[in-house]
Phi, psi and omega in degrees: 000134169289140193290334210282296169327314164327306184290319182297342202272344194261345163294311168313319188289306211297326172300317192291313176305333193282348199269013189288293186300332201260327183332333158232043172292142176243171194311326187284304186305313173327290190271023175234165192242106170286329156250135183288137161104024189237167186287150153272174187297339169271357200269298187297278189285021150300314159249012139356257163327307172319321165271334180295301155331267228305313163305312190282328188293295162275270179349285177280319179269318161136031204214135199322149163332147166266345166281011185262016169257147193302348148337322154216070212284344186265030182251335200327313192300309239259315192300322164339306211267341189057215177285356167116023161292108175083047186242174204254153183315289194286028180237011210203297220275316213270330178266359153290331176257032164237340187245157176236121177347277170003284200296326158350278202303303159009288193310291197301354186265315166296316182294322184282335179290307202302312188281349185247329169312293180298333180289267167020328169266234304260154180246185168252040172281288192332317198301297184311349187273171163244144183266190191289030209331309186301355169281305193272024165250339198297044187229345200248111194273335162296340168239057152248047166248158202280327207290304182326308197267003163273342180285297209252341221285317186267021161273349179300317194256023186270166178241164226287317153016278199268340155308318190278345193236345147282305198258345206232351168223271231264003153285321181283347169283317152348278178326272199309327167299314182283330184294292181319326165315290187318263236279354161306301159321295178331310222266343179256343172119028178057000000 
């Protein structure tokens, strides 16, 4: 099997699980927090999609979010927080109770067609390369945050692989993992 093929398949699975988890969340569980000190379920899954837009979009290719499209210009208050890297829990609170599941899932679907369009041109020679990442972020003042570059500072020099198969699949399945807890936790009574 070709790595490029490898990634979609794993990119896909990672989309099918987020619409697994969030699919019968209900409003109240989207915005609650079952443990203290953990993000809520709606705060994860937002950023799930979020981060993969951001690795993929900028970080690797050098070209805008697919979330700068107007479709979710009313995410705009939000646009600070960037993908929600190194922000602090109540700045995580505040985009669960600005996003609705749906617009969520949406999201994560346009981010995933967006990203298998662009894999699909690469063969897998492409996969070594590295990109310009400090070029292509120094343009985005939400990702020049101390939190942003305490998060990320050891991903500048990765080739694009291992961008795709660490931050854009296998931290979110952590996430996706952690999401199953939560709603488990959610489901017991907190």
């Amino acid at each position: 099997m070709k790595a490029t093929a490898l990634l979609e398949k794993q990119l896909i699975g990672v989309n099918s699980m987020l619409h697994h988890v969030a699919d019968d969340l209900s409003q109240q569980e989207w915005a609650s927090r079952p443990l203290r000190g953990e993000n809520m379920p709606g705060f994860i899954l937002w950023h799930i999609p979020r981060l993969q837009d951001h690795f993929v979009q900028v970080w690797i290719r050098g070209v805008p979010e697919v979330v700068q499209d107007e479709r979710w210009a009313h995410w705009g208050q939000l646009r600070p927080l960037g993908a929600g890297l190194g922000i602090t829990l109540e700045e995580a609170d505040r985009i669960a109770q600005c996003v609705q599941p749906a617009e969520v899932l949406a999201y994560a679907d346009v981010v995933l067609r967006e990203i298998l369009n662009w894999l699909a041109t690469l063969t897998d020679d492409d996969l070594v390369y590295i990109p310009h990442a400090r070029k292509h972020l120094a343009p985005y003042p939400d990702y020049q945050t101390a939190g942003h570059h305490a998060e990320t500072h050891d991903l500048l020099d990765l080739p694009i692989w291992r961008l795709l198969s660490g931050p854009c699949i296998g931290h979110v399945r952590g996430h996706l993992g952690e999401l199953a807890l939560l709603k488990a936790q959610l489901r017991a009574g907190g």
